[in-house]
N, C-alpha and C positions, 0 to 999 in steps of 0.2 A: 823396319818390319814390325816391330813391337809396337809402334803407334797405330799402325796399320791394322793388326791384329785387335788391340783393344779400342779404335772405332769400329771394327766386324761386331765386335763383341757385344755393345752397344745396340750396334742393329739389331743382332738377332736376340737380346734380349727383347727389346720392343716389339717383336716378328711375335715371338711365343708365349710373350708373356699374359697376353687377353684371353688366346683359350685356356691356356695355363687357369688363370681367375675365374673364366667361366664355369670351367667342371668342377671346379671349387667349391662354386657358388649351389649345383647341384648335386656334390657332394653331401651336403647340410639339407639342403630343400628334400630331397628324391633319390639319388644314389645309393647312400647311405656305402660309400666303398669300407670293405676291413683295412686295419692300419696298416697290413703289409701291401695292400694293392694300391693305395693312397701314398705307402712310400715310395711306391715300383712307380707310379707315377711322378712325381716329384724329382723321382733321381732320372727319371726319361724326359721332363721339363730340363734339367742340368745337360742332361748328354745332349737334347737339342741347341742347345743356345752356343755348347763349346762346338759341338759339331758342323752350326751352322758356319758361324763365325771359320772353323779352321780350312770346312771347305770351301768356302767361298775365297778364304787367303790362295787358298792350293790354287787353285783355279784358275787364278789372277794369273798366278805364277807359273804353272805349269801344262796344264790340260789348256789353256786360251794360245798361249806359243807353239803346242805342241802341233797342233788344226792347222794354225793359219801355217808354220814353216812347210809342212807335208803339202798345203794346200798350193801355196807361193812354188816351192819347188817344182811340186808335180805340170804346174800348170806351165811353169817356167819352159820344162823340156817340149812343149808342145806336141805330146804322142797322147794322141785321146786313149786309145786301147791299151795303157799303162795309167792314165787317170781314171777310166771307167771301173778298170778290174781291181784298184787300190779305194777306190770309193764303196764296192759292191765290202770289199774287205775290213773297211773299217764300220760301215752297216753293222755288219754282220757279227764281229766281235763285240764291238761297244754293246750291242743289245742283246747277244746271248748274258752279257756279263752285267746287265743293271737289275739294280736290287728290284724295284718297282714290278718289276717282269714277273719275278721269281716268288713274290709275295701273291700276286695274282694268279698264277700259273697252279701253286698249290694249294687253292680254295676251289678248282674249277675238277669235281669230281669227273666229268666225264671222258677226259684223258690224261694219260702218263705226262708230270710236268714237264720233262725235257723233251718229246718230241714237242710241246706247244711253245717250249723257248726258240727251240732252233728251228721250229719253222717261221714264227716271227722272225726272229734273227735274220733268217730266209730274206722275207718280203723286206725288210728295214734295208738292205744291201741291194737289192734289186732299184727300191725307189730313191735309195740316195745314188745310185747309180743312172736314172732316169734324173734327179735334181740336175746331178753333174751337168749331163748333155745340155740339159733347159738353159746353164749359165753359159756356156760355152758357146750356142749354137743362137744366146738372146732369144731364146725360146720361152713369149708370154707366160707367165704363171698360173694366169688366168683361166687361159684354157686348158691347163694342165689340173688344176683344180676339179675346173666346170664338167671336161669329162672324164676324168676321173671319178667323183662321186656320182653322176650320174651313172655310170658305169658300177659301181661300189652298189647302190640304192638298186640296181635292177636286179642284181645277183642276191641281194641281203632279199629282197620281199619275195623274190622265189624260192628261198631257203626257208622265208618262213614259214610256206605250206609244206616242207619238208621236215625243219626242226626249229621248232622256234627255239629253243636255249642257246642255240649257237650263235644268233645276232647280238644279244648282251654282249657273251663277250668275245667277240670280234668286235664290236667300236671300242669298248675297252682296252682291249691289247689295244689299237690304236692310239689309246691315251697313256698308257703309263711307258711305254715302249722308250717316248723321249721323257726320260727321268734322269737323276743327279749326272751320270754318268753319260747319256748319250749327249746330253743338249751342249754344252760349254765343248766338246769336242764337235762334235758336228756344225756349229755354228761358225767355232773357229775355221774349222775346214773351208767351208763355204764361203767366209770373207777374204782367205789365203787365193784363194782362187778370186774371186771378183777384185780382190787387191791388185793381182798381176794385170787383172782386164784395164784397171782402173791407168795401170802404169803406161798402156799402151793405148790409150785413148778411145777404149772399147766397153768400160765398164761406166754403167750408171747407179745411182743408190738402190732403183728399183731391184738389182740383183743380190745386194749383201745382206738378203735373208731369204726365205721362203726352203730351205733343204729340211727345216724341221717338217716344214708345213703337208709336203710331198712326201717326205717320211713317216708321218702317221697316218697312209693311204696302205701303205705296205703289207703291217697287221692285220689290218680288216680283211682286204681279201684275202691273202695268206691263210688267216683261218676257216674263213670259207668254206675255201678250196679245201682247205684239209679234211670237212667235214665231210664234203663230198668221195674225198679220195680215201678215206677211211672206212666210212659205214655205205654209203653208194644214197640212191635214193630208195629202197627198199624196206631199211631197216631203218629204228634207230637206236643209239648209246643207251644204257639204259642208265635210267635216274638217279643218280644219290643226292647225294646233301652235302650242303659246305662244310669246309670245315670250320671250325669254333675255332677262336681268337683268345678264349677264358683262358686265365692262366691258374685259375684253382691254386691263387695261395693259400694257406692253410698255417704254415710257422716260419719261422725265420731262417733254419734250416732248408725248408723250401723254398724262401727266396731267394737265399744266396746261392745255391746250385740255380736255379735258374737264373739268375742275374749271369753266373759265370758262364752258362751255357749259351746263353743270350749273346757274349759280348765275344767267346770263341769262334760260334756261328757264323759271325759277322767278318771275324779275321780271315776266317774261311775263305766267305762269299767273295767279301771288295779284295779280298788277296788278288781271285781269279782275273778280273776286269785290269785292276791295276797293275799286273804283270805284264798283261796281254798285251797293253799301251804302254810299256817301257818298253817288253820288246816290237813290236811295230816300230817306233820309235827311235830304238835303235839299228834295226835293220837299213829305215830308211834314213838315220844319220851316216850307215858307213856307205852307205851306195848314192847317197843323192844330196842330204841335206850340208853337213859338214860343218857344223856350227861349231865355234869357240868352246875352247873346256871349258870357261866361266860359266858361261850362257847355259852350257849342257850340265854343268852341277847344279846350280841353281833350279834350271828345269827337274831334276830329279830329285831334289830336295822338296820344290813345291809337290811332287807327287807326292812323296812322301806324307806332307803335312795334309795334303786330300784325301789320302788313305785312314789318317788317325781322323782325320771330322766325320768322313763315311763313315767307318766303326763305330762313333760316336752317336753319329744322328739315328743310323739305322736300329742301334740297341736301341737308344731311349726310345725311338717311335714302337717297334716291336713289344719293346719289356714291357716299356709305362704305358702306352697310346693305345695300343690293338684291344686289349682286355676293357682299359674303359671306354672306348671306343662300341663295342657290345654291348656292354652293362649301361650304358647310355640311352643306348635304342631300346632296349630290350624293356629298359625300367621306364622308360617314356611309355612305351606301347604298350604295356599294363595296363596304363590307368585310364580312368575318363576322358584327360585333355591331354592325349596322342594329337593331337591337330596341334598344339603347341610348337613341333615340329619342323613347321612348315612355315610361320615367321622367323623363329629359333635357326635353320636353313642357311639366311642370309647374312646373321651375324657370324655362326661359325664359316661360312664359305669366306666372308671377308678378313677373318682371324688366321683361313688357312694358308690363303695366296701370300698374304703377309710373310708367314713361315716357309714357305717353299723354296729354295737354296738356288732353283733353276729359273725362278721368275727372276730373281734379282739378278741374277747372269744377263737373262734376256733384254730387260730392262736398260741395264747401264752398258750395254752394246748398243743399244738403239740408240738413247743420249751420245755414247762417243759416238759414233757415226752421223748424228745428226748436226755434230757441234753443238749439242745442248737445246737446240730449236722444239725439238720431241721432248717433252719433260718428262722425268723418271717417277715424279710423282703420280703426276696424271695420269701418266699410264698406266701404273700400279691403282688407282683410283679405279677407273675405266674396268680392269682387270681383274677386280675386287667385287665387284659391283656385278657386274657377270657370273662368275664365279658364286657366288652369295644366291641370287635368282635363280641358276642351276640346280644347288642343292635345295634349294626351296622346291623347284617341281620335282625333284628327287623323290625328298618327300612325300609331297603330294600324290606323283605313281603310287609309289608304295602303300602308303592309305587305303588310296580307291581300287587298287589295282589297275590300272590303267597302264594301257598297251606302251611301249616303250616308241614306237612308229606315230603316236599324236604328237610327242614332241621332236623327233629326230628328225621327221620332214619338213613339217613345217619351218624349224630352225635352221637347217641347211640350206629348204629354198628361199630363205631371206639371206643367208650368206652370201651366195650366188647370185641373187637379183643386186648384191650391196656392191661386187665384184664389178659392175659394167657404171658406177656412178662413183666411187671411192678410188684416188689414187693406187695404180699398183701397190707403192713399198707401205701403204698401211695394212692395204689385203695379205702381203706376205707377214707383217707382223702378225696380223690376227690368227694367219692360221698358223704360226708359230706359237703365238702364244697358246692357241687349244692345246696342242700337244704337251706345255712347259708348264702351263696351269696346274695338272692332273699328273702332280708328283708325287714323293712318297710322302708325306704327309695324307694326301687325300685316298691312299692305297692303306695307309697303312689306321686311318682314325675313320674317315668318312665311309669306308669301305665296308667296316665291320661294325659300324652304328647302322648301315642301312641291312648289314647282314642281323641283328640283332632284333632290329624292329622287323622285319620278316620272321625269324624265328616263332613270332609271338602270335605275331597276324596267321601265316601261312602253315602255324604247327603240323595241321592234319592233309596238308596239300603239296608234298615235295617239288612237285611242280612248279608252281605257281613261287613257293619259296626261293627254288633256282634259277627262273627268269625275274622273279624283283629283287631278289640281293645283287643282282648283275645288272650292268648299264645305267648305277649312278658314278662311275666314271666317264661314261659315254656322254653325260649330259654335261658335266664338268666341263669337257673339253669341247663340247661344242657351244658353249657361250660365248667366249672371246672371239669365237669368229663374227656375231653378230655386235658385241661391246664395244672393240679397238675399231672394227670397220667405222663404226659410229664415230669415234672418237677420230678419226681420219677425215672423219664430213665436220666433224667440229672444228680441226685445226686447218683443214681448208678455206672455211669460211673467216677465219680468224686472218689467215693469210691475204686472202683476198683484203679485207678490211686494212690490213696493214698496207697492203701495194696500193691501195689511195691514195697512201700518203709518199710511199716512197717506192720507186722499182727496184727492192731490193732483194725482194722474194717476191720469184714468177715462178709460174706456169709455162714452161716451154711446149706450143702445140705441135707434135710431127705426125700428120697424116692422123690417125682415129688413137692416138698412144696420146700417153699426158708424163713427163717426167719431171717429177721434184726434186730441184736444188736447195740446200740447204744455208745458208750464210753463215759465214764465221763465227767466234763468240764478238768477236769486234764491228764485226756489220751488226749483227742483232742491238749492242750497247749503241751503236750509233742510231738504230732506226728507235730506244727508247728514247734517247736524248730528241730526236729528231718532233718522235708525237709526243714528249710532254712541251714543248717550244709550241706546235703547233696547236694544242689544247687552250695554253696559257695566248696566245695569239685571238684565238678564238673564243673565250671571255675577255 
């Protein structure tokens, strides 16, 4: 475990370390931060890299067995109306109790944060309960996408003649809903179950993902709806202001009570979530699972060690990240060349994905499940790159002010046109990743640089401040839909190229469906050995 631990460690040095240097670098240039918010930064770079590193260990260990067992059993006893209403249940938990939520939840002035947790919470349980049936019943994903957002986009553009603030964020909640805590369980969930299909000769690869994907459908409407069910179409909420991120250090006195307050917070918060999932857990170890003492210490040991990296990441991103994360934007859009920005955009979007605890879960699930054929680089590449051009039109909105509907349409109806020419399990990747993208790094730094650069722009206009600080996570997460689908058309055509030489990766065609087989790691080493012989033939 100790080895294990200190290559985590490794990573997520690498992960934090560039934005880490970037605000550094603007530090000196333009920030100009005092030495207590430069050190609140610094020790939040520290809590990121032990945090990332501990939770991704946990995770491994605990929260990834804890999915697929619940999933594997559930699906075992074959009573759908015992797997639907424990899928609605673990929705619902897992995302009343992510941090991601709760950081968003309490910058959104115009409702009480807990009613907008638990009615997300709400819709996250409804739509993983809707995933469920899709795996069970081989129910395309495709069309579960197609109208669903269509459906999503008719209700959102007649709200906006109603309230425009409320469309921010609702695609918002949609994105940060699957964060540290929903995704590595939910995903687990969802391979537990397509695991059992698999055993009965009923499951394909196209099923062992898309539950994030259908889960970030949930939020959106969910908050909708609420806006509807709250103020009617008559009235509407009436306007405040975000709230501020600055942490106004001032003496060292003051940062240490805030550092303490910071890091009890957090014991709080991930307490809540991490209980919930021990007991879940073990409810469903004395009634269903029944796993070994080993297995089952170990399992709670690793939560344990995911409880202290949560602590960890969510201080440092709060204490250190949130504050310069404002003072950022804020000291950008001062000056002359605020359109800096907007190149600037895509370097930190690629710095952020890096950092994200939830990408690299997504990621090296894909790789196991593919037998390595999906690369975790590439993907991360692909995911990066996306991600990066996101925040760049981020940006850009916020600038010109420009309507959040030039890029949300357009963007989804290329997702959707990408949907009927891109193998299913990379559509399910893609819309997996929108959700896993737009974590808490991007809630907690990105969030409050676009909240920062509105403050500046939008001083005299509350309005306009509160629909452009809102739905630069909306665009976050809707990049990867358009990225990985691409990267799906790439490694198709790659594939193709290789089945000239050898059939060892096909295309199986059944009626108007396309399903991808993956080869082992030992067919892939033979089909290399196979085209360098045939290279070397052919000079």
């Amino acid at each position: 475990m100790i080895q294990t631990l200190i290559s985590k460690l490794k990573e997520a040095l690498l992960s934090v370390l560039p934005i880490t240097l970037l605000v550094i670098l603007f530090h000196f240039v333009l920030i100009h931060l005092s030495i207590y918010e430069l050190t609140a930064f610094l020790i939040g770079f520290v809590f990121l890299v032990f945090g990332i590193a501990l939770f991704s260990l946990g995770a491994d260990i605990s929260m990834i067995p804890m999915g697929k067992n619940i999933g594997r059993k559930l699906m075992g006893r074959k009573k759908l109306g015992l797997l639907l209403f424990s899928s609605f249940l673990i929705g619902f938990l897992v995302t009343i109790a992510e941090p991601d939520l709760m950081v968003l939840a309490e910058k959104f002035p115009s409702l009480n944060t807990w009613v907008l947790i638990l009615v997300v919470g709400a819709g996250v349980g409804l739509f993983l309960m809707l995933s469920t049936w899709r795996v069970v019943h081989k129910f395309h994903l495709k069309w579960i996408l197609i109208v669903g957002y269509i459906f999503i986009f008719a209700f959102a553009i007649g709200m906006q003649f109603i309230d425009e603030t409320f469309v921010p964020i609702a695609f918002d909640s949609g994105g940060v809903t699957t964060g540290p805590m929903t995704v590595p369980f939910i995903l687990a969930f969802g391979l537990g179950i397509s695991g059992m299909m698999r055993k009965s000769g009923e499951e394909d690869s196209d099923d062992s993902f898309g539950a994030v994907a259908v889960c970030s459908m949930g939020p959106i409407l969910a908050v909708l709806i609420l806006r509807l069910f709250l103020f009617g179409i008559g009235q509407n909420p009436e306007v405040g202001t975000v709230a501020s991120s600055s942490a106004h250090l001032e003496n060292w006195n003051q940062f240490a009570q805030l550092l303490g307050n910071s890091i009890l917070q957090e014991v709080k918060e991930v307490g809540l979530p991490i209980l919930l999932l021990a007991l879940l857990f073990l409810v469903y170890q004395g009634i269903l699972i029944r796993i070994d003492r080993r297995s089952l210490v170990r399992i709670f040991v690793g939560l344990l060690i995911t409880y202290v990296g949560l602590i960890l990441f969510l201080s440092g991103a709060k204490f250190g990240f949130m504050n310069v994360g404002e003072r950022f934007g804020s000291a950008v859009g001062a000056t002359d060349f605020y359109w800096i920005l907007i190149p600037l955009g895509v370097i930190i979007g690629v710095f952020v994905v890096l950092a994200e605890p939830s990408v690299h879960v997504l990621t090296k699930q894909v790789e196991s499940i593919t037998n390595g054929a999906v690369s975790n680089k590439k993907l991360l590449l692909f995911l990066a790159l996306g991600v990066g051009s996101a925040i760049s039109l981020a940006m850009l909105r916020n600038l010109l002010n420009i309507s959040i509907w030039w890029f949300l349409i357009p963007g989804y109806a290329i997702s959707l046109i990408l949907i009927f020419v891109v193998p299913e399990f990379f559509t399910s990747i893609a819309f997996d990743s929108g959700g896993v993208a737009s974590g808490p790094l991007t809630s907690t730094f990105i969030l409050p640089l676009s909240m920062g650069l509105c403050s500046v722009l939008y001083a005299q206009n509350p309005s306009y401040l509160l629909v452009n600080s809102f739905g630069t996570v909306a665009l976050v997460a809707m990049a990867p839909l358009i990225t990985i689908q691409l990267f799906g058309l790439h490694y198709q055509f790659k594939k193709k190229k290789l089945a000239s030489m050898m059939e060892t990766l096909v295309t199986v065609g059944e009626a108007d469906d396309e399903i991808i087989t993956f080869p082992s790691k030992e067919e892939q080493e033979h089909i290399r050995k196979r085209g360098h012989r045939h290279g070397e033939k052919a000079g």
